[in-house]
LUMKESE-811306 format. One record per residue: x, z, y of N, C-alpha, C in turn. Coordinates in steps of 0.1 Angstrom, whole numbers, plus 5000, padded with zeros to 4 digits. Last residue first. Example, Ala and Ser with C-alpha at 12.3 -4.5 7.8 and 13.67 -1.06 7.14 Angstrom:
<atoms>
512850714978513750714989512950795000;513250784943512350784955513250784967;
</atoms>
This chain:
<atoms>
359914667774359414577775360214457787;359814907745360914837761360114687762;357615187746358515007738359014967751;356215377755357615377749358015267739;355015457785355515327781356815387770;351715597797352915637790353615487785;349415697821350015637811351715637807;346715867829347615827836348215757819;343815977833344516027837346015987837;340215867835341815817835342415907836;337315887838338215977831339915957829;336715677850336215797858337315907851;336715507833337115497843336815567853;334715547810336315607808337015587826;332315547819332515647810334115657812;331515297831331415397839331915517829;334615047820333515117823332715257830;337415037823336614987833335015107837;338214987797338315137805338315117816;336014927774336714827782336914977790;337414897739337114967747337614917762;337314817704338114827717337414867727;337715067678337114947681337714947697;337415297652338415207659338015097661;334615487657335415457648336515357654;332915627676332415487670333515447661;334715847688333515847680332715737672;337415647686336815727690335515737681;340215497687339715557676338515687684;341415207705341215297701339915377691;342614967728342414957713342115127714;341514877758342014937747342214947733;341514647787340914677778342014787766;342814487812341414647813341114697800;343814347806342614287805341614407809;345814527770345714387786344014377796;345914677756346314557753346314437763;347115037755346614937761346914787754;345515237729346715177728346515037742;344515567736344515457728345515397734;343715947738344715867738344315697733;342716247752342316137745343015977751;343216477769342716487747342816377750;345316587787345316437779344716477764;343116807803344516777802344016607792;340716897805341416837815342516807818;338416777780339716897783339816847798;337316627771337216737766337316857772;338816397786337816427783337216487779;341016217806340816357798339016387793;343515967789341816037793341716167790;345815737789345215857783344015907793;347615487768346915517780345715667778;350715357759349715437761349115497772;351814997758351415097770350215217763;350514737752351414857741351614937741;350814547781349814587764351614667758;350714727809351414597800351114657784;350814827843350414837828350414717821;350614907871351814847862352314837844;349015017879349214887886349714787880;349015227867347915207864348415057868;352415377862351415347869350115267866;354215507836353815397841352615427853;356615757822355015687828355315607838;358115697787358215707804356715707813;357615887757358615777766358615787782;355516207758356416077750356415967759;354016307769355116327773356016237763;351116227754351616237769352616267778;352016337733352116197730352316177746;350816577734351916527733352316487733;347816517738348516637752350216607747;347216417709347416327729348116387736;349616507684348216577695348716447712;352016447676350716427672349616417678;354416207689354016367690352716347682;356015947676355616017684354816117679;358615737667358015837666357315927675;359015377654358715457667357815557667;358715207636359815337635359915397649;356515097634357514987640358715127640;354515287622355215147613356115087619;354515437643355215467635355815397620;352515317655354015307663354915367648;350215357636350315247642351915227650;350415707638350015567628351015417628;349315707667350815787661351215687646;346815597669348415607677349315627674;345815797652345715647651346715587656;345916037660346515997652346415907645;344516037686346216067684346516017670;342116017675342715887687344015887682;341616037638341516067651342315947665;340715807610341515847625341015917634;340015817579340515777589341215827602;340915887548339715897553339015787563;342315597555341315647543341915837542;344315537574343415407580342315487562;345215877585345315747580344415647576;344816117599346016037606346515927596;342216287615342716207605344416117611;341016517630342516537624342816447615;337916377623338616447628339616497626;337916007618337616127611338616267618;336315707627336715827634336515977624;336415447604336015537610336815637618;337915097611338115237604337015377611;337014897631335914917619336215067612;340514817627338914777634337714817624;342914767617342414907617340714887624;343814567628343814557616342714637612;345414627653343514567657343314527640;347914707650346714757650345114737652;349114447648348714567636347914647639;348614317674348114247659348014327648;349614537689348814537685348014457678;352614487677351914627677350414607680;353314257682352814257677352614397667;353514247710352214167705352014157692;355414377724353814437721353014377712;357914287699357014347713355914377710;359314157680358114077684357314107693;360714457675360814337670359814287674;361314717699360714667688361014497687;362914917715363114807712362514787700;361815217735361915187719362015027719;361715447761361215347755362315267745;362015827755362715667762362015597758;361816007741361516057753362115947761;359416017703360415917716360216007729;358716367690358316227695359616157706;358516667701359016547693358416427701;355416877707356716897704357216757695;352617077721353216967708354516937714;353417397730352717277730353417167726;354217667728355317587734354317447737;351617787717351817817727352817737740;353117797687351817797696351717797707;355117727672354717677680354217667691;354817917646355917947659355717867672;352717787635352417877639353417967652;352117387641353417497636353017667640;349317267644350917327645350817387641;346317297637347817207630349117237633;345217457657345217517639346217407634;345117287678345817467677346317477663;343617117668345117127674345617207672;341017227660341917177650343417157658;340417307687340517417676341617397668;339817037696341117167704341417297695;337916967681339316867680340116987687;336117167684336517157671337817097677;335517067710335817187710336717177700;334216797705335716807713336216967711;332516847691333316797682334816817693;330517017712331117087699332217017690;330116757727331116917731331516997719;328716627712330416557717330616717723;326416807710327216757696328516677703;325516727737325616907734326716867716;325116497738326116547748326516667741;323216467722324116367722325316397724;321316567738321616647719323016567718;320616447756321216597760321716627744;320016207744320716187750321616357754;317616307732318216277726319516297734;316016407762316316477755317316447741;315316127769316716247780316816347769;314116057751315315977755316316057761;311816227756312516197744314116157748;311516107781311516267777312216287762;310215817773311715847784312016057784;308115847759309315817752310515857757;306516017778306816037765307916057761;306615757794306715847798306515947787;305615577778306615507785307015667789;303115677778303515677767305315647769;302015667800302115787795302715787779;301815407808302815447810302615567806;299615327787300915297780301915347790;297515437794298015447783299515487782;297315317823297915437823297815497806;296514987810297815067818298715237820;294415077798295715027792297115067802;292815127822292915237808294015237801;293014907833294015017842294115097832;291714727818293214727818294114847824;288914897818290114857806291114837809;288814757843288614927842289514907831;289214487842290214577856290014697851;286614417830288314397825288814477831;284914497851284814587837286514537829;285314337876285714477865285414557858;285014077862286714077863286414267862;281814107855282614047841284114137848;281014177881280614247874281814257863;281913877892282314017896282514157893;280113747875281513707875282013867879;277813847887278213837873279413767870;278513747914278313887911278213897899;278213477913280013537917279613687910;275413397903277113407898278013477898;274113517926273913587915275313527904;275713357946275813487951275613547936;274513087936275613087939276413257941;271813167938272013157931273613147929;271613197971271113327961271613257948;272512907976273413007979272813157976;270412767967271812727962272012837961;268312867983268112867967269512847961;268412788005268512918003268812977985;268912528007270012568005270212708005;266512518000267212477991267712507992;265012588025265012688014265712648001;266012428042266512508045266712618031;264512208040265712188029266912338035;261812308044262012258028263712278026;262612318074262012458065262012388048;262812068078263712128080263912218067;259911988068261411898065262411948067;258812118092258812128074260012048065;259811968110260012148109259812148093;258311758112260011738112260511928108;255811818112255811748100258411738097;255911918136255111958126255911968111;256011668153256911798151256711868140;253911508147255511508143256011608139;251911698154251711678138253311608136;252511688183252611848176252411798159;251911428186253511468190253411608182;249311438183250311298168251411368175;247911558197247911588186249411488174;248611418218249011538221249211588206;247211188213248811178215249511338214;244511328208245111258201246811268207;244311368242244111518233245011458217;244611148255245111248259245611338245;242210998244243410958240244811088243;240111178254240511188238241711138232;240511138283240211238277241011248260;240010868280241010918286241711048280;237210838270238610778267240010818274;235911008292236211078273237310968267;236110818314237010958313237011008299;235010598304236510588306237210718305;232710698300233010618289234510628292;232010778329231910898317232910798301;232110488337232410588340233010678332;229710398323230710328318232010408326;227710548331228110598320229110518315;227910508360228010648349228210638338;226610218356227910288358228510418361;224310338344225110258337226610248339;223210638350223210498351224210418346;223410858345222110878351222210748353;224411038314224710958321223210888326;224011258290223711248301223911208310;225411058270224311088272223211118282;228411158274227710968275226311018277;228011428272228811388282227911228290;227711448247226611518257226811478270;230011328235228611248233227611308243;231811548242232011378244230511328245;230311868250230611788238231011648245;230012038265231612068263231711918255;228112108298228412008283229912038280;227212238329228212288318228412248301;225612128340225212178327226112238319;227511838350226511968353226312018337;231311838343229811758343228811868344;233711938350233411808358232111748356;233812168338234012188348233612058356;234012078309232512218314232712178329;236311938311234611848308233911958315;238312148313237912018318236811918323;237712278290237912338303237412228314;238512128270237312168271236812228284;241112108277240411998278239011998276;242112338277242312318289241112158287;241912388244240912528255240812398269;243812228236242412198235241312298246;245912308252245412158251244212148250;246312538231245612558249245212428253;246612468205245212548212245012558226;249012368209247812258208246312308212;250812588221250712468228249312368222;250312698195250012768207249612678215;251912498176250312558176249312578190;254212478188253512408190252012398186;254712788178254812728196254012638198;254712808158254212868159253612828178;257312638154255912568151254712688154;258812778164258912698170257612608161;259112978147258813078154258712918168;260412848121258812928122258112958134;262512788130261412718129260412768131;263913088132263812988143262812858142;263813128105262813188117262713138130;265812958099264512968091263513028100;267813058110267412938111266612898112;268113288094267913348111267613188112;268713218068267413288073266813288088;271113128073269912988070268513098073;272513298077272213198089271513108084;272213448055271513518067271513408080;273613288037272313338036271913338050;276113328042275713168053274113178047;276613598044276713578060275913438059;276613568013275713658021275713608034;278713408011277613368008276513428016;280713618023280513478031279113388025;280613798004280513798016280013658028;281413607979280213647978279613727995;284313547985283413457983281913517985;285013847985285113807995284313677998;285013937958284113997972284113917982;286113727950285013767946284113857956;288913847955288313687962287113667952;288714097944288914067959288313927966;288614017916287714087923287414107939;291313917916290213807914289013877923;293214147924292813957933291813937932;292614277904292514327914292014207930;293514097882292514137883291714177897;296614107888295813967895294113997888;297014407887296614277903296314197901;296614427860295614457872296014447884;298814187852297314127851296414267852;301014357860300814237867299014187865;300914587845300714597856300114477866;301414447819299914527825299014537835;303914387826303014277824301514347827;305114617827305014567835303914437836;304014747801303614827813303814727825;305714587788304214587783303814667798;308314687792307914537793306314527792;308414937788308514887802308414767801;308314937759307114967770307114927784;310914787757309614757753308514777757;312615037764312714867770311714797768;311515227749311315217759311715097768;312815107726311015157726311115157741;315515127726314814997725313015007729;316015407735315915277744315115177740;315315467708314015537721314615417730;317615367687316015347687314915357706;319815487706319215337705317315307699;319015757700319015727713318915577715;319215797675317915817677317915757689;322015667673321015587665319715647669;322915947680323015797690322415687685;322016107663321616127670321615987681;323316027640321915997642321816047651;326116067646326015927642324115907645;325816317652326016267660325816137657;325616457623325016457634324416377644;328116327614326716297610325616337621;329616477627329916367634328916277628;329016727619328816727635328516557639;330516707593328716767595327916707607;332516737602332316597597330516587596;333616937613333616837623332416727613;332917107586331917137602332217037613;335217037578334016977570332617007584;337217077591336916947593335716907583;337317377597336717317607336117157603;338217477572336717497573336117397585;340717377563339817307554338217347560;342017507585341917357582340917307571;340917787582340817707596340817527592;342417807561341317867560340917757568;345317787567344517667558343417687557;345517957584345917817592345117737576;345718197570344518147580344518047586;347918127550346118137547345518127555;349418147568349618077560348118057557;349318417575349818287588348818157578;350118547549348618547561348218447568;352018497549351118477537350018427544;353918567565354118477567352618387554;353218837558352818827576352918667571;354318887536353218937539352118837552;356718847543356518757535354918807533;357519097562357618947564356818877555;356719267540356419287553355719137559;358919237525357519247515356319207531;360819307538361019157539359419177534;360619597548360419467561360819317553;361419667526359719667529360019577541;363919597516363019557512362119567515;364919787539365119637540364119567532;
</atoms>
């Protein structure tokens, strides 16, 4: 009899020591984790902010090599059309040339035809005016001969004063043709030292550009990577929180799952409102693993549990317990004071706060006790249903 009690009291030593082993080893390793984790989501604010910033700079970048891109465009483009109204002042330009060339032609045959003329109407074949008068065989011959070389020379003159107009209206042309040749080569050597100037900017900015999205690109690798470290430390502290569960019951427990707490709703003084006026006291308290008072601080459950248990309303410790404390409510039918639960960790109820209205929660999570819209894309995905133990 005495060895089966030495036995017992053996076994109950043990129990004993490994349940406090476990308690004092896990919450220094939670607390390690939740350092951790405090920088690691501070590394992840930093990289967003950097990267909300390069995507600002990259975008602006982006914007001034298009409107570089433009400029050089309506650069080529001006300087095209210079070139095209070049080549119609040129092709213009030949068009005179090729029309005083004409009235040349036209004055040398004038003259061939009018020498032609005389050889052919006086003996001797004479070309000259004077050889003409000269060899005149009488007076009216020669007043004759006198009329036809007046004829003759008045001819050859008019012919000459219409080709010296023209002449003279072609060059006038051909002068203001080559002005406007002179504008528009000089107009053309601009835009092209303009053109030259936008890309040599445009090379540099694009340099800038793919700088800085390789850097934007960098940062965002970082980012997914902080964020994965972010995830990988919430899994180790949720593990811990199911470890520490385990390891706080009762060792006859184990297995029955948390245990106590209200199984009706509870008449408080002042209602919900003023269950949560006490607890929004608690704002700012840190999140400390298995905590269950406003120093150190709080886990969810045992912020919850806290907080009801000032109004003498007792509940279970652990969420997965508290989740069977008083009645459930429907999501449609929720009214501040109302526990509301998530699974998170787990796929049962790890995680518990206090509803107050409005979509919104009071609760103790990794950011320490602050409110929570359960709307957002994080908890409203994770709902799993609610609990009412104040009469309402």
């Amino acid at each position: 009899m005495k060895k089966k009690l030495f036995l017992y009291k053996t076994a109950v030593v043990t129990t004993i020591g490994t349940v406090l082993l476990v308690s004092s080893v896990i919450p220094a390793q939670a607390d390690d984790l939740h350092q951790q984790l405090i920088q690691s989501q501070k590394q992840v604010e930093s990289l967003n902010g950097t990267l909300s910033a390069q995507k600002d700079k990259v975008s602006k970048a982006t914007t001034q090599v298009l409107g570089l891109k433009q400029s050089v465009q309506v650069l080529n483009d001006s300087i095209a059309q210079q070139q095209k109204l070049l080549k119609q002042e040129q092709s213009h330009l030949q068009d005179l040339e090729k029309q005083q060339q004409k009235l040349e032609d036209q004055r040398q045959e004038h003259v061939k035809a009018l020498g032609q003329y005389v050889k052919s109407n006086y003996e001797d074949g004479v070309t000259s005016y004077v050889a003409v008068l000269l060899n005149a065989t009488s007076l009216s011959d020669f007043i004759d001969r006198a009329e036809q070389v007046k004829m003759i020379v008045g001819s050859y003159s008019k012919i000459q004063s219409e080709i010296a107009t023209l002449n003279k209206s072609l060059d006038g042309q051909k002068q203001l043709i080559n002005q406007k040749k002179m504008s528009i080569q000089s107009t053309i050597q601009e835009k092209t030292q303009s053109q030259q100037t936008v890309q040599v900017a445009l090379a540099k900015q694009q340099q800038i550009l793919s700088q800085l999205s390789s850097e934007e690109k960098a940062t965002l690798t970082q980012s997914v990577n902080a964020k994965a470290k972010v995830n990988r430390i919430q899994q180790l502290i949720q593990q811990q929180e199911i470890e520490a569960a385990n390891a706080a019951r009762d060792p006859g427990a184990i297995g029955r799952g948390d245990t106590g707490g209200v199984s009706e709703t509870v008449a408080v003084s002042g209602g919900a409102g003023q269950i949560i006026s006490y607890a929004s006291q608690f704002m700012g308290i840190p999140y400390v693993w298995g905590g269950t008072s406003p120093s150190p601080g709080f886990d969810c459950s045992g912020y919850v549990q806290y907080v009801y248990r000032h109004f003498g309303i007792s509940l279970s410790r652990t969420s997965e317990g508290q989740f069977t404390n008083g009645v459930a409510v429907s999501r449609s039918d929720l009214r501040p004071g109302d526990l509301v639960f998530f699974h998170t960790y787990a796929s049962d109820a790890s995680h518990v706060g206090i509803y107050v209205g409005n979509n919104t929660m009071l609760n103790s999570s990794n950011g320490g006790v602050s409110y929570d819209d359960m709307t957002n894309s994080y908890w409203s995905v994770r709902y799993l249903g609610a609990r009412r133990v104040i009469a309402q």
